[in-house]
N, C-alpha and C positions, 0 to 999 in steps of 0.2 A: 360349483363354478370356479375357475382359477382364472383369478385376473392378474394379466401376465404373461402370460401362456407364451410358451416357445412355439416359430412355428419355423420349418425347412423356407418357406416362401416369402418373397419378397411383399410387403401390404402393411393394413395397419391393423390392430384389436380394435372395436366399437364396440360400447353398455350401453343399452338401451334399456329405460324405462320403461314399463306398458302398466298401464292404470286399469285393472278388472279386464284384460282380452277375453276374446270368447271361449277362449280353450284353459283358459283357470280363471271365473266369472268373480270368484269369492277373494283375490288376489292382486298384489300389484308384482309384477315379472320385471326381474333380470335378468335381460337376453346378453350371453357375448356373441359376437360377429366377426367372422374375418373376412376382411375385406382386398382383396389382392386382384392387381393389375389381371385384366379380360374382357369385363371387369368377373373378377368371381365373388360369391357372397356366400360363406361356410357357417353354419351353426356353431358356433363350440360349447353350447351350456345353457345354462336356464337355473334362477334361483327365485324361490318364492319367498313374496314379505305379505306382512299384514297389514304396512302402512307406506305412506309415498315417502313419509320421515326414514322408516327403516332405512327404506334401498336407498337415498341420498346418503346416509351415515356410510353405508357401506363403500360408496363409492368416496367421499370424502378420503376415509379412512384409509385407502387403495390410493391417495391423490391424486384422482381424476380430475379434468377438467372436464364442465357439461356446456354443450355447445349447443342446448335449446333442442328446437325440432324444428325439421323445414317443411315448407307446406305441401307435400305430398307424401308424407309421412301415413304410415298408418293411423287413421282416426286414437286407438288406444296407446301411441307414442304420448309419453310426457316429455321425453327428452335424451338426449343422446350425449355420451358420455366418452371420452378418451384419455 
């Protein structure tokens, strides 16, 4: 996963949290997002952790700020990240 990531298009990068999703049960995910006027919503990555501590560090460590989850979130969102 590359956070950071250049893109041609006008929008922003979003990390999301996901605590055990269905599709890596044993895992907590970091998804990046790109998020660009349409609206359009593009995958650009996925990193697997063992714990909710890991992916926080990682994103710390990236100086993210986490902007919580809004309530229509996916149930396996912990929180979302910019």
């Amino acid at each position: 996963m590359s956070v950071g990531a250049d893109t041609d298009d006008a929008g922003v990068q979003l990390f999301a949290i996901y605590d055990r999703p269905a599709d890596h049960p044993n895992h907590v995910v970091l998804r990046t997002w790109w998020v660009a006027p349409g609206p359009a919503v593009i995958p650009l990555g996925e990193a697997l952790c063992d714990t909710l501590g890991e992916a926080r560090a990682v994103m710390y460590a990236a100086g993210l700020v986490c902007l919580g989850r809004q309530d229509d979130d996916d149930p396996a969102i912990v929180e979302t990240w910019v």
